[in-house]
N, C-alpha and C positions, 0 to 999 in steps of 0.2 A: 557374041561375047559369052563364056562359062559362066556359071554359078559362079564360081571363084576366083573371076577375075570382076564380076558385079560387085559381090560383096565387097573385096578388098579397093576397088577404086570409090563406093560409098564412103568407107571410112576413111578413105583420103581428104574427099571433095566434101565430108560432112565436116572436118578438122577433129575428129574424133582421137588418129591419130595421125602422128609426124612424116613416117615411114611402114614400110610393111615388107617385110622380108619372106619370102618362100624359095619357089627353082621357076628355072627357066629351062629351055632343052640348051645346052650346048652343042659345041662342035663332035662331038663321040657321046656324052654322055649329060642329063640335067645337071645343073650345077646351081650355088645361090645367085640368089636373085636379089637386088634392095631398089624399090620402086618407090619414090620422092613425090607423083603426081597421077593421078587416075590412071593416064594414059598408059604408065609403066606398067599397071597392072595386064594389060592383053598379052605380054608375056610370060605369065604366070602360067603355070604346069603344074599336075598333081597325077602320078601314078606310081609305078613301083619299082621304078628305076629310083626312085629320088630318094637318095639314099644320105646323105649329107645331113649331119647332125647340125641342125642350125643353131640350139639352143649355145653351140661354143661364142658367141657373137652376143649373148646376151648380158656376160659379166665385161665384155670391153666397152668401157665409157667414150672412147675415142673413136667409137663407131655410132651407137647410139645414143650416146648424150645422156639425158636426161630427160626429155621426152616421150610421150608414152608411143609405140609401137607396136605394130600387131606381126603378129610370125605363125605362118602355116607349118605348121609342124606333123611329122608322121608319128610311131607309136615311138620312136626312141626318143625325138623332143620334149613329149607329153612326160614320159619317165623323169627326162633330164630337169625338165621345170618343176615336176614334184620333189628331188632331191634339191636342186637349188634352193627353192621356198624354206627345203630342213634346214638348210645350211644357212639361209638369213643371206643370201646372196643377191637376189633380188626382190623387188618389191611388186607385186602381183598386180598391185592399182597402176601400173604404171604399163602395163603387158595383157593385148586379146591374143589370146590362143586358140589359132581356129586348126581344125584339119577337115579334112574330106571324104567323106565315107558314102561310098556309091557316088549318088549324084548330089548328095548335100552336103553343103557347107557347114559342118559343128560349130558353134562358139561356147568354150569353156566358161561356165561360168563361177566352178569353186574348185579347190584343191578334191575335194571329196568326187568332183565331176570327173576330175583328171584320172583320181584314183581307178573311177570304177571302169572307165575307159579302158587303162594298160591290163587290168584285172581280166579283161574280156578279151583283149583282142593282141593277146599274145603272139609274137607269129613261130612257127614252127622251128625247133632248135636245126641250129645249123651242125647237118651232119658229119662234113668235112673236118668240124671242129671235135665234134663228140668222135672220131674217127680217132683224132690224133691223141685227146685225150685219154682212149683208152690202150692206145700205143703207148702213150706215155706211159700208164699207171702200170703196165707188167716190166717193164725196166728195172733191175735193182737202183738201187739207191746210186751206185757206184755211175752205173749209166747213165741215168738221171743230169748226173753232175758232168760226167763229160759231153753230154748232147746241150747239155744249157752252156755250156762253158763254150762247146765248138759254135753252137748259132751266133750266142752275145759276142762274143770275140771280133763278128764282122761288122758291130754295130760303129759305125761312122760318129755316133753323138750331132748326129743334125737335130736334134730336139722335137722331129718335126709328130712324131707321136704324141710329145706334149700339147705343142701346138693344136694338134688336131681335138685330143680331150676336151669336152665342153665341163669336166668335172676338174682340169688343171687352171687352176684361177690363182696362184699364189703373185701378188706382187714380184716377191723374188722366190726364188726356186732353191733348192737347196745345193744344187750343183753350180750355183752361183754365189754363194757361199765360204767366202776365204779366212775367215778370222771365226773359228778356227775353221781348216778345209775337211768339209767332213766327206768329201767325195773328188777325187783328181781331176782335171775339168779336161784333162787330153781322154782322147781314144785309146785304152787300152783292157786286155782282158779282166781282169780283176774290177778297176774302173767301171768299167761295161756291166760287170754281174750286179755291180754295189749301185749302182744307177736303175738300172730295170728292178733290182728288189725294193729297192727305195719307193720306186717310182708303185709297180703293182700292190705293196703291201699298204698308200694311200688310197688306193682306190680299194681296196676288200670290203666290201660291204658296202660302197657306192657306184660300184661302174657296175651301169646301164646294158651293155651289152651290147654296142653300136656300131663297134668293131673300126670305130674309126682310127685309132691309135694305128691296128694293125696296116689299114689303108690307107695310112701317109707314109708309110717305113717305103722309101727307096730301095732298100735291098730284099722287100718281102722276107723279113724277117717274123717268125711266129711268136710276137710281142703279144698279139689278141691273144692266143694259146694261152699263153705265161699268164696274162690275167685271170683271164678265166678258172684256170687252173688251179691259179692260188688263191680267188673267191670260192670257190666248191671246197676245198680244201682247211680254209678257216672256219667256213660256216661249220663244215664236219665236226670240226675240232673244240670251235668256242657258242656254239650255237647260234641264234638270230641276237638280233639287235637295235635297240628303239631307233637310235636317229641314224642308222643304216652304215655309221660306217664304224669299221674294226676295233680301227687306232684312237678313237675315242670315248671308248666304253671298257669300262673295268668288271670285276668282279672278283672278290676272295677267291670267290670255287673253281675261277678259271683252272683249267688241264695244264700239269706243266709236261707230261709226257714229250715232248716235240723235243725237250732239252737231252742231247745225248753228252 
């Protein structure tokens, strides 16, 4: 038995906690994992395939309850549960966050642990991404707007990029939203552009970088791009910001330059 399938069935069969969520291998690739009894844990996997933002599982009450749970998490979880915490999303006494670094099992034991964690062990920018972003940025403007218009245009509205965000928690969404409709709930181009902007300019200053949004999109649409893009591009414009996200931080001196 692993380091981290000992540890994780200890805290099963100590009652420490309820559940313990990590990956498992799948049929092609790791996938999660939620282990109820010691035994579940000899499933348990930790390498770097395991790509799966677990933290999305941690604001649904209808999965874990209210119980405390422990969740192996890689470097974008760690992030996700430091943003959470900002956000008063969950409650930390109720959550062990462990990950696995070599051969040892980590156990988080404050926000400032977490911190210096992602501080250190950044993993190296995805080039693919910075490739297209700088395709993007020589575009006129004009371009710009018809390469966004031709991608969005084929978006289906499966939601399932929301779905995937461990930082999309809202009760109700705004594209669910009828009185008044501030977003048309069919597939359509305009729709499409008004939905993705909605959607990326909530996350400015919060998303992680996990790229999961991108790898739920059925049509491999460059939805991660679009975030990304328009994170690097407000920070440019309005600076940093305390509790990490765009749409809720002001300032007189804000730039209005962007108003044409």
């Amino acid at each position: 038995m692993s380091k981290l399938s000992e540890k994780t069935a200890a805290l099963l069969s100590e009652g420490t906690v309820k559940m313990i969520i990590g990956y498992e291998q799948g049929t092609e690739r790791p996938r999660p994992a939620f282990c109820h009894t010691p035994e579940d844990c000899t499933r348990l996997i930790f390498n770097d395939a395991c790509k799966n933002n677990l933290a999305v599982y941690l604001t649904k009450k209808e999965i874990i309850g209210e119980d405390k749970i422990g969740i192996v998490g890689n470097y974008f979880v760690i992030k996700t549960v430091i943003q959470l915490d900002r956000e008063n999303q969950i409650n930390l006494e109720n959550l062990v966050l462990m990950t696995v670094d070599g051969d040892d099992v980590f156990t988080f034991g404050s926000i400032e642990e977490m911190q210096q964690y992602v501080d250190t062990h950044e993993p190296a920018p995805n080039e693919k991404v910075l490739a297209a972003i700088e395709k993007i940025d020589k575009m006129s403007r004009e371009e710009r707007w018809t390469y966004w218009k031709d991608q969005l245009s084929k978006c289906v509205r499966c939601y399932a990029c929301r779905a995937a965000c461990p930082l999309c928690y809202c009760n109700r969404c705004i594209t669910e939203v009828n009185c008044p409709q501030w977003i048309e709930p069919w597939s359509a181009p305009l729709s499409n552009m008004e939905w993705q902007i909605n959607r990326i300019m909530h996350m400015s200053g919060r998303c992680v970088g996990c790229g999961e949004c991108a790898a739920a999109c059925p049509l491999d649409l460059p939805i991660g791009i679009l975030t990304k893009k328009m994170g690097i591009d407000v920070k440019n414009t309005f600076g940093g910001w305390k509790d990490g996200s765009a749409l809720s931080t002001y300032s007189a001196d804000d730039k209005e330059n962007f108003i044409k």
